[in-house]
N, C-alpha and C positions, 0 to 999 in steps of 0.2 A: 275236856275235863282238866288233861294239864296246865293247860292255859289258865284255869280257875286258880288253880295251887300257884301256879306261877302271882299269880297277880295277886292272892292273900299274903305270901311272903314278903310282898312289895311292901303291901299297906302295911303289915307288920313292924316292916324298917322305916318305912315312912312316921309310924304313930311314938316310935323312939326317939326319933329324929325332932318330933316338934316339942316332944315333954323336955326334952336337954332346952330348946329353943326358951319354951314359955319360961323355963326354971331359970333361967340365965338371962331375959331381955325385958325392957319395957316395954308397955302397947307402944307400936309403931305411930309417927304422927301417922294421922290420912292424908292424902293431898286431894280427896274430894270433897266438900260437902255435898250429901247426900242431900238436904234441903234444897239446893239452891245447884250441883253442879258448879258451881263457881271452881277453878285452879288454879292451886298455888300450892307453887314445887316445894318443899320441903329443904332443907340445907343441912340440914342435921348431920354430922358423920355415925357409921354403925358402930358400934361397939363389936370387941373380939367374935362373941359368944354369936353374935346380930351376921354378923362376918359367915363365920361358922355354917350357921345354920341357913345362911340363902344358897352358900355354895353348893350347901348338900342339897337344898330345893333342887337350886337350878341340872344340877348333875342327876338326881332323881326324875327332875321333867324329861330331861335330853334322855333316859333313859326311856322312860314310858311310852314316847313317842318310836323309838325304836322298836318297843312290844307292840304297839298297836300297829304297825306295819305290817305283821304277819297273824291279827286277831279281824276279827270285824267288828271293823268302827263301829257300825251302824247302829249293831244291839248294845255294846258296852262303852262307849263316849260318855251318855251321861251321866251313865252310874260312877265312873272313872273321874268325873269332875265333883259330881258330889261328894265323893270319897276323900277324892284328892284337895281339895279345896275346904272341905268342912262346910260348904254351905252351898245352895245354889246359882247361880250366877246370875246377875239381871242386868242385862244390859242398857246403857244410859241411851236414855231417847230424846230428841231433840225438839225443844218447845213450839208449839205451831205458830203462836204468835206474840206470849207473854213474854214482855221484857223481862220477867225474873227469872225466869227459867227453873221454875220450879219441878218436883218430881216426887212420886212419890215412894221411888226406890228404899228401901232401909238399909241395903246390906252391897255395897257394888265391890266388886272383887276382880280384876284381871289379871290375867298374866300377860306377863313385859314379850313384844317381840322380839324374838331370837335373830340374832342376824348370820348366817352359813351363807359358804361360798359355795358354788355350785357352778357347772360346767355344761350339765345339760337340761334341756327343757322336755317336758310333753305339751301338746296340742291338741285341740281337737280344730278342726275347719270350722263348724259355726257357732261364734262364742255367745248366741242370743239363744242356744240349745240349753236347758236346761239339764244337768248331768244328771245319770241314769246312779252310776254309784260315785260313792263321796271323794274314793280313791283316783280320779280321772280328772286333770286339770282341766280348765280353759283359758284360750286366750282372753288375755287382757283388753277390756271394754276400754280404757282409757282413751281408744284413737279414736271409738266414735262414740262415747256417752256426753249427753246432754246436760242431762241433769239427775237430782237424785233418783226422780221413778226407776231410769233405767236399773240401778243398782238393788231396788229393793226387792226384783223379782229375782236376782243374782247370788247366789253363797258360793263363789266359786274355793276351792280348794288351795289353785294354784290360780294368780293371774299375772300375767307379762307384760310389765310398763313397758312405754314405749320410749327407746332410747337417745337421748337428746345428748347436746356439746356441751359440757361443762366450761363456762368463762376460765378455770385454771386448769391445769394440767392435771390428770385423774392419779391420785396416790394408787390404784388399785389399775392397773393398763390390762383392758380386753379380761377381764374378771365379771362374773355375773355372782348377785345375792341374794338368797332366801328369806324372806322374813317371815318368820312363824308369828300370827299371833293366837288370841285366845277363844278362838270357839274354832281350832285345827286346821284353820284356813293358812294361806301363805302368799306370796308374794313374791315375784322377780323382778328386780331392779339392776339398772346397767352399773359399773362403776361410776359413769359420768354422774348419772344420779346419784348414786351417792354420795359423789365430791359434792354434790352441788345442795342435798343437805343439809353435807359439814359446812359448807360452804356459807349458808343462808343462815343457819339455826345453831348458835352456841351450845344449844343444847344438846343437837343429834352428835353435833363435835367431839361432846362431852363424852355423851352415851357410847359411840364407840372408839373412844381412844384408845381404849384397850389397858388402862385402867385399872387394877383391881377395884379399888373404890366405887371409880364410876361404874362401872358393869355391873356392879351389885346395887343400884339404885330403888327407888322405891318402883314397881310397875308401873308400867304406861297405861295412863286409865283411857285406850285409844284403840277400835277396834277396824276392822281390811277396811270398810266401807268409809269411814272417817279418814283412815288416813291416804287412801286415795283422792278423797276431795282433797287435800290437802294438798299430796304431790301434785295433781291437776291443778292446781291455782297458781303452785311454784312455778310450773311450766309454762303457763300461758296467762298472760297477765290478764287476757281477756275471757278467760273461763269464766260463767255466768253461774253461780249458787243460786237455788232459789230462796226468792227474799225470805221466806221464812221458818229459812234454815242460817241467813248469816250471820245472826247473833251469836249460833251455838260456835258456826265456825270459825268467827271473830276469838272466841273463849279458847278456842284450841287451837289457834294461830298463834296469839301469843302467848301461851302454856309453853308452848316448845318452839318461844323465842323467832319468830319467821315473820319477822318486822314487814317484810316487803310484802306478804300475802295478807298482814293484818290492811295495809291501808289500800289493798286494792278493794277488799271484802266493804274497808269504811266508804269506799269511792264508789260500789254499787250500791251500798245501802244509799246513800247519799242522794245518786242519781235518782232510787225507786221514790224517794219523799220529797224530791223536786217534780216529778213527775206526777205527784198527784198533786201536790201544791200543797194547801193548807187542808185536802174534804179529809184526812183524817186525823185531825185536831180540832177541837174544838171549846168552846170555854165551861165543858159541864165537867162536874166533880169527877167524872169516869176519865174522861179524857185527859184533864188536867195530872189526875194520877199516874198514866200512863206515861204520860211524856217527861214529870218526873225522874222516873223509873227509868226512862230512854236517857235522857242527861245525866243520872248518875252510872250509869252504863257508859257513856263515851268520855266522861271523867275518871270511872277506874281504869280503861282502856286508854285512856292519851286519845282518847280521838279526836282530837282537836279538829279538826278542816269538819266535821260532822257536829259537835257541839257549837261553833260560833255557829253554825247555818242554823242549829236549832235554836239558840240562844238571842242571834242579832236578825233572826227572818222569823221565824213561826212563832216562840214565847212573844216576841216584840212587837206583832202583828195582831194575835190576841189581846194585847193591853191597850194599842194603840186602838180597836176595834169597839173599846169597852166605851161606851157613851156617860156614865155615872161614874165618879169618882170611887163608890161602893161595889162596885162590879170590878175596878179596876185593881183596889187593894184587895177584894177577895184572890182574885188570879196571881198579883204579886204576892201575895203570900204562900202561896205553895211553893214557890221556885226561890225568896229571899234569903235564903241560910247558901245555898250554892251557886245563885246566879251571878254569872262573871261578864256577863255583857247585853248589853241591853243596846237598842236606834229606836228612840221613836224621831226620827230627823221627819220634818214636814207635816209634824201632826199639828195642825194650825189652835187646836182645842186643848192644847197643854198649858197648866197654868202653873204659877207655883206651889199650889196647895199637892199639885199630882208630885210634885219634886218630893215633897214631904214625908211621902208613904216609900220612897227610897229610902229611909233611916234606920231600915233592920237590912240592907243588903248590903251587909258588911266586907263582902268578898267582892264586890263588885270593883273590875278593873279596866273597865269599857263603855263607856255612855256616849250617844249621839244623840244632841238636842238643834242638829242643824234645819234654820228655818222653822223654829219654835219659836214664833213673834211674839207669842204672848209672853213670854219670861218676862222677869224685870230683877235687877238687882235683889229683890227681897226670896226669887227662886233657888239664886246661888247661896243664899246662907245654908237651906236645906241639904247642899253636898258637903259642908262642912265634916260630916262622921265619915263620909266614905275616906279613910287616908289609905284605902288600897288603891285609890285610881291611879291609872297610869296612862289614861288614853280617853280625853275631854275633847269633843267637837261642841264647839257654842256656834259655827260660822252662821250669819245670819240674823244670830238675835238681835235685831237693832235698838231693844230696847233699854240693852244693857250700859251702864256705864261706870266711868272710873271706883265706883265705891261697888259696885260687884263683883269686883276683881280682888277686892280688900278680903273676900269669903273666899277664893282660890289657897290663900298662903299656908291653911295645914296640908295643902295635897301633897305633900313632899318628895313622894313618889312620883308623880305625875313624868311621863317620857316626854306626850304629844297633848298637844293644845290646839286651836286652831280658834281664832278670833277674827277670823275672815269678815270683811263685811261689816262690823262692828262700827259704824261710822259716829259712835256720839264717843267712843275713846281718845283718851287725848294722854300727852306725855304722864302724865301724874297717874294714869291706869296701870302702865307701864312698870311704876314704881312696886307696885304689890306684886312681880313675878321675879323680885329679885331672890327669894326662899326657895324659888324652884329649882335647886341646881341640880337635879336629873332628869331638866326637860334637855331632851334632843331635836323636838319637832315645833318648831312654832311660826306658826300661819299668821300674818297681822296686813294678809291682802285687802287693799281696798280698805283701810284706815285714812282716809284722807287728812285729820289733824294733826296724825304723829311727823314730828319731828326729830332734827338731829338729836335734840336735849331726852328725846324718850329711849334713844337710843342709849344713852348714856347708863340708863339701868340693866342693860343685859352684857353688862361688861362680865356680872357674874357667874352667868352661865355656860362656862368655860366648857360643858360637856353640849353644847349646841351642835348639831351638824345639820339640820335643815332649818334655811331663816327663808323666809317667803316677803318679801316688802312690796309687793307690784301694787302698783299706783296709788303709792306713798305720795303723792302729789307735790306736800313741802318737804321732802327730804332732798338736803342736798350736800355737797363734798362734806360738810366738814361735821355731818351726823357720821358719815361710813368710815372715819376715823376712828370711831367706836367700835368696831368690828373688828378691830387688828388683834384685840385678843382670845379672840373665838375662832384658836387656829385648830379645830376640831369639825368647823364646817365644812361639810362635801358638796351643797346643794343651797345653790343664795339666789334669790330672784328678784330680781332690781326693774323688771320690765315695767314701764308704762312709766320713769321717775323722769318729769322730763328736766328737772335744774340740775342733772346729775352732767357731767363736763370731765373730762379727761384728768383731771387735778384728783377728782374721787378718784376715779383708777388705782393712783398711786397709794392707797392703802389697802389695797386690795392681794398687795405683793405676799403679805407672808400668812396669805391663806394658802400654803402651799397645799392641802389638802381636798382643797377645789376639785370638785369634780363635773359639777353642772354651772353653768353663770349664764342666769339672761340681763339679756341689756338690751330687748328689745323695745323700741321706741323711746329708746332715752338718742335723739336724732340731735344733742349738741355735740356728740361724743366723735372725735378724727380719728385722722391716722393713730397720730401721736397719744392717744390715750391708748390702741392697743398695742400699742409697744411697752406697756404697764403690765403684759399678760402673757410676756417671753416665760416666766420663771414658773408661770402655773401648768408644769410639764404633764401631770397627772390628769389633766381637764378633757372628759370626755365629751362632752357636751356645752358650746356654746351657742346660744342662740343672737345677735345682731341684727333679728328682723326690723325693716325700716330706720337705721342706723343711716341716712338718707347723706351726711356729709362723708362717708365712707367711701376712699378711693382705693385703686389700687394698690397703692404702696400702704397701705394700712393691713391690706394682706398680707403683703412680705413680714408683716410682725407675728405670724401665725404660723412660720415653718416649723418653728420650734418645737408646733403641741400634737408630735406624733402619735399621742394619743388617744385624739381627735376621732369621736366615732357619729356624730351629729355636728353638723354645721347648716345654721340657719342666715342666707345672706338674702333674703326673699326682700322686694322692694329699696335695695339698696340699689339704687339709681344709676349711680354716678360709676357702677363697675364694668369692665372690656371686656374683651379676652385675655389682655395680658394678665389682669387679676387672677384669674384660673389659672393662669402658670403656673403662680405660687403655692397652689395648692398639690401640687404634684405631688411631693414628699408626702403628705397626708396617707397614707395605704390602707390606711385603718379606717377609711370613712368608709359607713356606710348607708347613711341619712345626707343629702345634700338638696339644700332648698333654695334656687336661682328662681324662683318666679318674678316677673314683674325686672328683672334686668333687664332692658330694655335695648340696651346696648348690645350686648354679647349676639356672637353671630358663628356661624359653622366651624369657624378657627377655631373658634373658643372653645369647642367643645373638644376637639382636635388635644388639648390639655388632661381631658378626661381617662383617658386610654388605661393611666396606670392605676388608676380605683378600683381594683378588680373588685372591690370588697363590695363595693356599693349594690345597696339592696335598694335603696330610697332614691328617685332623682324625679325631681319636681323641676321641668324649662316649661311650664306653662305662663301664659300673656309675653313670651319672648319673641315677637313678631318677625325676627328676622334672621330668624332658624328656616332653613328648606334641608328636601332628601339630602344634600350632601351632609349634613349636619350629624344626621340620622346615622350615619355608615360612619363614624368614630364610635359609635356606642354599640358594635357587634361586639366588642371584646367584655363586655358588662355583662357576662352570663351568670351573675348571682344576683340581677338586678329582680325584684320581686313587684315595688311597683314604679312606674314609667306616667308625668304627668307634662303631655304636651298639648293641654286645652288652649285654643285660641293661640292654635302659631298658624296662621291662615296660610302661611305659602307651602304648606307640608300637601304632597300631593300621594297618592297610590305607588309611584315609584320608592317612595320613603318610606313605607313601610313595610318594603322586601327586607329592610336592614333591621327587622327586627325580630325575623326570622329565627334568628340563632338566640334568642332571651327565652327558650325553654320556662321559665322559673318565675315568668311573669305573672303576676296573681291579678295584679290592678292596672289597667290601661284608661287612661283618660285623654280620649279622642274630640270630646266637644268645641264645636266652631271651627271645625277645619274642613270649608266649605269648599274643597276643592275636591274632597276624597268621593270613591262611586263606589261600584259593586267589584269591583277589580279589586280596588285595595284590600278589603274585608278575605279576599282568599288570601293574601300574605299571612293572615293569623291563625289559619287552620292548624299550624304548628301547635299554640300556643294554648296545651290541652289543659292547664294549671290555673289559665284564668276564673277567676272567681267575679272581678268584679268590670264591667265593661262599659264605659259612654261612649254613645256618638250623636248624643241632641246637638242638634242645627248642624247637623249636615245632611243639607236639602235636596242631593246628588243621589244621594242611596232609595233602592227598591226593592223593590220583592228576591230579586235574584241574589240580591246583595245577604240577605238574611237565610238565602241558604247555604251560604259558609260558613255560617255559625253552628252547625249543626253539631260538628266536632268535639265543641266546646262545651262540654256534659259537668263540667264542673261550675259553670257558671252559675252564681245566686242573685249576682244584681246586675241588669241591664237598662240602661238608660235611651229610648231611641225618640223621646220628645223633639218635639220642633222638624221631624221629618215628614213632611207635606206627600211626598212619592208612595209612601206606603200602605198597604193597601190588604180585605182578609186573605187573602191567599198569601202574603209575605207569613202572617202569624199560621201558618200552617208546621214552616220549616222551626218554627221555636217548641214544636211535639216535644226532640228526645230531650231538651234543655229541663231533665227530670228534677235537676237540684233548686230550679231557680224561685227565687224566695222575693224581688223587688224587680218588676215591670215597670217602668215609667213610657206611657202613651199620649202622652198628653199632647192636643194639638195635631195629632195625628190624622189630616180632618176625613181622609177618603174610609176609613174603619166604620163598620158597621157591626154589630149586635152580632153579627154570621160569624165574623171575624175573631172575635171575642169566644166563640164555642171552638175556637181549636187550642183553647187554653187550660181546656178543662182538664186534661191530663197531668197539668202542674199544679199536683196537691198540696207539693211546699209554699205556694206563696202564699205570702201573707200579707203585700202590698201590691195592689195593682193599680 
């Protein structure tokens, strides 16, 4: 009965409390819509009066809960909320499948979690026990819930996260805290966690700075169950929402600012709509609506990595799928007012009339029309309106020519171009991309008419840094004199030019920006032209494949590019071992490509020692490598793939030295007809391989394939041209669970019996 009196007194000061409040304040913003669930925080600062009267809330809650400590909850909770709140509480529910998320809530009302420090916990042993009275915690579900079911049979009072290492130092050392939220539930959290919060979320930062301002914020429209998915996602990158709950939890990820749980949420949504492919879209009015409603959803969210895939795979898929012109503008038109990227690349049925019904996709800043033959000149007028593009694939259309490039010059926007293939272009196309001056990407592979003089028009596009020219056929030195002021280039491709001669080189000097240069099978080019490429200090990547007059002392002009992390010397002829000397200083490679040296021999490799970096090494057709060769390359333990097809003197002893390459993923063992069943146990180490040849080597048997057993990571195995084997070999490829490409081809003693001890490999998908 006191307790009655007690608590009318309350309400009493409580009903005084909010008449000063309403007399003194504006209505509060909401930061929910109750339509749609949609939030968005609020920035407003409180006014004095606003000030006043949350304090006295909050002091009046912190009070209540104190009386209900020694009252029972059970009977008077929710008369105490009605009371206290002025209305009922409804809690937000989360949509099962509608993008909009709608609801039919009217009135949502929460109270903000309290954050208290606390020292001790209660427990009970089985936290899958449903509590007898309200007043009795349990442990925290967090170590082993799955997913939401677990939670919804769950209202624990109190629950105990489970305490993880915070990346920074904890403001708060060997401190545990309470969070009350609003239907009397709570919450223990370690300090780590809470650094890591503050840590992740501006907002939790905000919330307890400790602040007067921030502490009196609007409530957190966020209840226990919510915001432990929430710390469970922070925790574990791989914590799995169910799919049709991750919309809601995308919403309340980035409500309170927790960037890194928003795009793991978008990376499983992502994964679930790859996984089913296109069966739930489809071109009718229902479905079109939908998906809609899903792109304006990962547009208000930034979900970029989830909008191209719906935007340049599913919307693009549907249109390219539309056989009628009238089917096709009906589906572009739901998406036109916010579509930003569109591939129909290889739709052989695209005409220009289909370009045409692009003239209201005014936001569009993404089009692939690669291997669209049908285009012609009169296609490209129709992008004329688009001046938001920034990113045009034409590679392929062969039927374009110089006066459709004349319809490019309002893109002015445009970054990337790509005119690959384009073989009826000629210098005077050229002339119309002189207005683009914020392309940075342009593709003109496989032009075979352009010459130096077409080069002469992109003097202007001083913001370039990707030029692509490969088998520019007549370009030669005195077109790449044009280049010299496009000192913005990182990435220039010169392969396949064959009049190109050491003389070009020399204006290649004050692209110090350089960062990629192929030059491969431009084979006029010596020594003496790479001594043109000392000064390009920043060059990560050079490729020289079949550079065929390339000796060794052409090397010696390559000490300089320490940082050098690809070198392609593949079919250069005429190089030693002494050449790989000069490669020493390189430390930073870790791509190197020797095939087809013909020359190089155990010494040479003997040079190799100090690459520790090298992940990539290619000596395959180098025929006069043996096992001693092999044992200079134990010290290469970051080497990941190792290619020594067709070094035929390589026996079983040579591949004990390869023992210690832990790290090796790809080994390419074909034509090394000397190897048996012995050698194959030297790789039992080698538990990382994934991908594995040994076609034509005629030596190997059944015994041999039981060393592979190990090898559980393996997906592609190569054992073609092996005449010895036999079904009882395919017996020992059972545990090989992962593997996904079998090559048997030629295998003649294999029979049908043989082929049933394969069946346990559900992964493959070639055999």
């Amino acid at each position: 009965m006191n307790c009655l009196i007690y608590f009318r007194i309350i309400w009493l000061i409580w009903r005084v409390i909010m008449h000063i409040h309403n007399s003194n304040s504006h209505q509060p913003t909401p930061i929910v819509n109750s339509d749609t669930q949609f939030y968005s925080p609020s920035n407003e600062r409180l006014k004095f009066f606003e000030r006043v009267s949350l304090l006295c809330k909050t002091i009046f809650q912190s009070f209540l809960n104190l009386f209900f400590n020694y009252i029972n909850r059970d009977q008077l909770q929710s008369q105490r909320r009605e009371i206290f709140l002025g209305r009922k509480e409804v809690v937000t529910t989360r949509p099962e499948s509608s993008v909009s998320l709608s609801s039919s809530a009217q009135n949502l009302s929460f109270a903000s979690p309290s954050l208290t420090k606390t020292h001790t916990q209660k427990t009970i042993d089985n936290p899958n026990d449903k509590p007898g009275n309200e007043n009795i915690p349990l442990v925290n579900p967090l170590t082993a819930i799955a997913n939401l079911n677990t939670l919804n049979d769950l209202f624990p009072k109190e629950i105990e996260a489970p305490t993880i290492q915070s990346s920074t130092p904890s403001p708060f050392p060997q401190e545990e805290f309470k969070l009350n939220f609003q239907d009397g539930t709570s919450l223990i959290i370690s300090s780590s966690q809470l650094s890591l919060l503050m840590e992740k979320s501006l907002y939790f930062k905000s919330l307890w700075s400790g602040n007067f301002q921030e502490t009196l914020r609007d409530p957190l429209t966020l209840s226990q169950k919510e915001f432990i998915h929430l710390l469970n996602c922070l925790l574990d990158a791989n914590f799995k929402v169910s799919e049709e709950d991750i919309l809601f939890f995308i919403q309340l990820a980035d409500y309170y600012q927790l960037t890194g749980v928003v795009k793991n949420l978008e990376q499983q949504l992502l994964d679930a709509y790859k996984s089913k492919k296109f069966e739930i879209f489809n071109s009718s009015e229902d479905s079109l609506v939908k998906l809609k409603e899903l792109l304006n959803f990962t547009q208000q969210y930034q979900l970029n990595v989830l909008k191209n895939y719906l935007e340049l795979t599913v919307v693009s898929s549907l249109l390219k799928q539309a056989f009628y012109l009238t089917k096709f503008e009906k589906i572009l038109n739901h998406f036109s007012n916010e579509i930003e990227g569109l591939n129909f690349s290889e739709k052989d049925s695209l005409t220009d009339t289909h370009l045409l019904a692009l003239k209201n996709c005014k936001n569009l800043k993404e089009l692939h029309l690669q291997d669209c033959y049908m285009l012609t000149d009169a296609g490209l007028a129709h992008l004329t309106s688009l001046v938001a593009l920034q990113h045009l694939n034409l590679a392929g259309c062969r039927k374009l020519t110089d006066a459709g490039l004349a319809h490019l010059t309002p893109l002015v926007v445009l970054q990337y171009l790509s005119l690959a293939g384009c073989d009826n272009l000629t210098d005077a196309g050229l002339a119309h991309l002189t207005s683009l001056i914020a392309l940075q990407h342009l593709d003109l592979n496989g032009c075979p008419n352009l010459t130096g003089v077409g080069l002469a028009h992109l003097k202007p596009l001083v913001a370039l840094q990707h030029l692509n020219l490969n088998w520019c056929d007549k370009l030669t030195d005195a077109g790449l004199v044009h280049l010299t002021s496009l000192i913005a280039l990182q990435h220039l491709e010169l392969g396949e030019c064959p009049n190109l001669t050491d003389a070009g080189l020399v204006h290649l000097k004050p692209l110090l920006a350089l960062h990629y240069l192929n030059l491969a099978g431009c084979d006029k080019l010596t020594d003496a032209g790479l001594a043109h490429l000392m000064l390009l200090v920043t060059l990560q990547h050079l490729d020289l494949t079949a550079c065929s007059n390339l000796t060794d002392v052409g090397l010696a002009h390559l000490k300089p590019l320490v940082a050098l992390q690809h070198l392609n010397l593949g079919w250069c002829l005429n190089l030693t071992d002494d050449g790989l000397a000069h490669l020493m200083p390189l430390v930073t490679l870790q791509h190197l490509e020797l095939s087809e040296c013909s020359n190089l021999t155990d010494a040479g490799l003997a040079h190799l020692k100090p690459l520790v970096a090298l992940q990539h090494l290619n000596l395959g057709w180098c025929p006069n490598l043996t096992d001693a060769g092999l044992a200079h390359l134990t010290s290469l333990v970051a080497l990941q793939c190792l290619d020594l097809n067709r070094c035929p003197n390589l026996t079983d002893a040579g591949l004990a030295h390869l023992k210690p390459l832990v790290a090796l993923q790809y080994l390419n063992l074909n034509g090394c007809p000397n190897l048996t069943d012995a050698g194959l146990a030297h790789l039992t180490s080698l538990i990382a391989l994934q991908h594995l040849e040994l076609s034509e080597c005629p030596n190997l048997t059944d015994a041999g394939l039981a060393h592979l057993k190990p090898l559980v990571a393996l997906q592609y195995l190569d054992l073609s041209w092996c005449p010895n084997l036999t079904d009882a070999g395919l017996a020992h490829l059972k545990p090989l669970v992962a593997l996904q490409y079998l090559n048997l081809r030629y295998c003649s003693k294999l029979t049908d019996a043989g082929l049933a001890h394969l069946k346990p490999l559900v992964a493959s998908e070639y055999l």
